[in-house]
C-alpha positions as CSV (number, residue, x, y, z in Angstrom):
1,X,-108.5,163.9,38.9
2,X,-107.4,162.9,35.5
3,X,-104.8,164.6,33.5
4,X,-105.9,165.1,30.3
5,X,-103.7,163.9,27.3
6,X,-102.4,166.1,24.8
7,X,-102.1,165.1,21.2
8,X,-98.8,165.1,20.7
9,X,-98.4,163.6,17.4
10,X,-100.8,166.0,15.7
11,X,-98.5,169.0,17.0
12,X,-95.8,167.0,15.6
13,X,-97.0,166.8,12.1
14,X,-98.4,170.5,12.2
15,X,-95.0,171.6,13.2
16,X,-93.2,169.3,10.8
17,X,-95.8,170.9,7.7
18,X,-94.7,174.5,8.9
19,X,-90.8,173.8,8.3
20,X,-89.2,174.4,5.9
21,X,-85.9,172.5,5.9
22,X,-85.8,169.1,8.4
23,X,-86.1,169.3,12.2
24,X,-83.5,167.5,15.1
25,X,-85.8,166.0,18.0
26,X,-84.7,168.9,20.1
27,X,-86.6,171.4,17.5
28,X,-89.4,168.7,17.6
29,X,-89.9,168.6,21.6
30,X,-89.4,172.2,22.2
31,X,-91.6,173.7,19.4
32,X,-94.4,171.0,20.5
33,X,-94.3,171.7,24.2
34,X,-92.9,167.5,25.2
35,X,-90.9,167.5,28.2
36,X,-88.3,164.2,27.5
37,X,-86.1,164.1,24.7
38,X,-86.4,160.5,24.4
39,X,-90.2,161.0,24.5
40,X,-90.0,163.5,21.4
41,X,-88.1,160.5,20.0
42,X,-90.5,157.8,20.7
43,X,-93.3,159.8,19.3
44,X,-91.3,160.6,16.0
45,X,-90.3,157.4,15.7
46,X,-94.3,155.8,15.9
47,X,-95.0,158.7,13.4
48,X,-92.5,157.5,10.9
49,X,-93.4,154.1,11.4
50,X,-96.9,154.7,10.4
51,X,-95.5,156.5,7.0
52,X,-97.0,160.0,8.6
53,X,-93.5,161.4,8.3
54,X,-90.1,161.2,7.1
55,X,-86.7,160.7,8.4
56,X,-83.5,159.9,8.9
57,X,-80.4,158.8,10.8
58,X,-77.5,161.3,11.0
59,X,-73.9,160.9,12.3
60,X,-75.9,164.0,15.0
61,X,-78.8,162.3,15.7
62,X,-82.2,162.0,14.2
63,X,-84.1,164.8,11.9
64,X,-87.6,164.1,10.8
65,X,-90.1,166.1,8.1
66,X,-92.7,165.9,5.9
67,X,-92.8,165.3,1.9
68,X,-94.8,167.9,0.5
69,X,-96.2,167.6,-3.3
70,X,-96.6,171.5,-4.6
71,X,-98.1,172.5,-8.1
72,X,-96.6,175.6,-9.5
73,X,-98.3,179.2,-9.8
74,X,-98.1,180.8,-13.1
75,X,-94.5,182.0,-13.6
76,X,-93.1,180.2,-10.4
77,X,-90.1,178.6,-11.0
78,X,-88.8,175.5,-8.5
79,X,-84.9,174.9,-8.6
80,X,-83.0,171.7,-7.7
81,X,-81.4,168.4,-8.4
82,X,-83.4,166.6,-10.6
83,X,-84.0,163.4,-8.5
84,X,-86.9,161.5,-10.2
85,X,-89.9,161.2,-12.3
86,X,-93.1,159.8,-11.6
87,X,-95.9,159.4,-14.3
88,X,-99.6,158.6,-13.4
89,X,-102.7,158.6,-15.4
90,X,-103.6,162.1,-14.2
91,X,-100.4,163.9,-13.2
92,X,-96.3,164.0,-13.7
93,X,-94.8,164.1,-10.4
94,X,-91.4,165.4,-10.7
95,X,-89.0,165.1,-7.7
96,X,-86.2,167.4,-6.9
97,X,-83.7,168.0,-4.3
98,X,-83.3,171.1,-3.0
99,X,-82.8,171.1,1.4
100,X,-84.9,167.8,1.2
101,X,-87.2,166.5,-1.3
102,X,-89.9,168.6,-2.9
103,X,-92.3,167.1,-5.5
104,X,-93.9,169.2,-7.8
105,X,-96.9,168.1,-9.3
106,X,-98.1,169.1,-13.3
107,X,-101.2,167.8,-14.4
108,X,-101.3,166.1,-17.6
109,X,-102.6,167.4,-20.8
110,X,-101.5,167.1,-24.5
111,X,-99.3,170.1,-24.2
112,X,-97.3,168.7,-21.5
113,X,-96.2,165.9,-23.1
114,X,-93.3,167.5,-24.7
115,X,-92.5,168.3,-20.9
116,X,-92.1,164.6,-19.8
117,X,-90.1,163.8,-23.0
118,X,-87.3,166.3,-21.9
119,X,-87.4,165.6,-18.4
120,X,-86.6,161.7,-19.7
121,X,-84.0,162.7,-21.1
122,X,-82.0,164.7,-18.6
123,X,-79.6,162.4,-16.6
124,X,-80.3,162.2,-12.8
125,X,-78.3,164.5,-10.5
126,X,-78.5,167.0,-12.6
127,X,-79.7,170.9,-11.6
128,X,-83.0,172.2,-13.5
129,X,-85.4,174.8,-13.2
130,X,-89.1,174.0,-13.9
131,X,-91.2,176.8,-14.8
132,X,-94.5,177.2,-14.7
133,X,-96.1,179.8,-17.5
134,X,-99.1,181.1,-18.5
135,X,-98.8,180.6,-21.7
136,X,-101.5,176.9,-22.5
137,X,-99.5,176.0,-25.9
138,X,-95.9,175.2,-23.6
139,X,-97.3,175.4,-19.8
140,X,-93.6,174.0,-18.2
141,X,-90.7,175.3,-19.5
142,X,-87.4,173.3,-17.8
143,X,-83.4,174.7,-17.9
144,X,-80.8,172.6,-17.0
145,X,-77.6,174.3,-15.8
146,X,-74.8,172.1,-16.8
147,X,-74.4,174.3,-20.0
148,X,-72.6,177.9,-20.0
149,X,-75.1,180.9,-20.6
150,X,-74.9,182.0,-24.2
151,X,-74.2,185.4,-23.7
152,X,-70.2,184.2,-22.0
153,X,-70.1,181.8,-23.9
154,X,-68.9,182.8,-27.4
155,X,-66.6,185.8,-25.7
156,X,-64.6,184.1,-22.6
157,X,-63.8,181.4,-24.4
158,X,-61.5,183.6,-26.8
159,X,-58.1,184.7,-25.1
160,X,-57.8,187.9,-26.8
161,X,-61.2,188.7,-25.3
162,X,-60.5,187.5,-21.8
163,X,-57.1,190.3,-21.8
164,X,-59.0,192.9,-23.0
165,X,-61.8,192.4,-20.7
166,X,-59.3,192.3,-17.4
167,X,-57.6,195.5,-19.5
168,X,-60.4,197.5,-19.8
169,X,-61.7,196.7,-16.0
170,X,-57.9,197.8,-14.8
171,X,-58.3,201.2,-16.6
172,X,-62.0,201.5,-15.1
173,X,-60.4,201.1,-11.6
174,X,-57.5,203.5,-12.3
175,X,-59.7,206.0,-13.3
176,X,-62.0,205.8,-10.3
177,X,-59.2,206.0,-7.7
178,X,-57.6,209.2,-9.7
179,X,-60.9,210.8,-9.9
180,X,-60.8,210.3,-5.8
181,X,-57.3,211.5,-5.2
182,X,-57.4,214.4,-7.8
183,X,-60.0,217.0,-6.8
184,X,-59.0,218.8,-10.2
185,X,-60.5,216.2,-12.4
186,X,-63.4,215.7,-11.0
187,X,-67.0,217.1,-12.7
């Protein structure tokens, strides 16, 4: 009687499209029912060979996943290292790095071209956030956060402002312990 085959390479990439952060072998065999470690290798290893998957050498061992290309919902936001930028004829494909590479597709229409002119400009390595709005006159909205926010950035900077800031939170935790330990002051 013949035994009969299982596909083991589809489980693999089903698995591998489920996770959300890359897989060791171990993960790999166990979650797709393969006996042999080495087995769970081999098959990994034919799978990115063929360009099904990805992966990559660690000083532990081997982890393997799958690039995924998302577009954004109306106001979902994707945060990461801006890694790369890829224009076609019909889309802007840009590449972050967040646990492993995620590439976030925008279509391309006159109002996104402002979009690709800021996202040339910003220096790789750097951490944006791309936002997707519903609003059709500026559909991508992008922050980088190598600047300080606006609202701590006129105050902290000024000394005076930094001692009475400390000042006022040292009175603020003065008053809370002596509204504890006093039962005559309290309301």
């Amino acid at each position: 009687m013949k035994r009969m085959k299982k596909n083991y390479k589809g489980l693999i990439i089903q698995f591998l499209n489920k996770a959300t952060a890359p897989m060791n072998v171990e993960q790999v065999r166990t979650a797709c029912g393969i006996r042999s470690r080495n087995a769970a290798l081999k098959l990994c290893l034919e799978l990115l060979t063929e360009g099904k998957i990805k992966g990559q050498k660690t000083s532990k061992g081997w982890i393997f996943w799958i690039h995924k290309s998302i577009q954004l919902k109306p106001w979902q936001e994707a945060v990461g290292t801006f890694k790369e930028l890829k224009i076609t004829k019909e889309n802007i494909k840009v590449i972050l790095k967040i646990s492993k590479d995620l590439t976030i597709t925008i279509p391309k229409t006159p109002h996104t071209e402002q979009t690709v002119q800021t996202l040339q400009k910003i220096p790789k390595g750097t951490k944006i956030a791309i936002l997707h709005t519903s609003n059709p006159q500026k559909p991508i909205m992008i922050r980088t956060f190598n600047e300080t926010a606006v609202s701590t950035k006129n105050f902290l900077s000024k000394p005076w402002f930094r001692k009475r800031a400390s000042l006022v939170a040292f009175m603020m935790v003065a008053l809370k312990k002596a509204l504890f330990t006093m039962p005559e002051l309290r309301l």
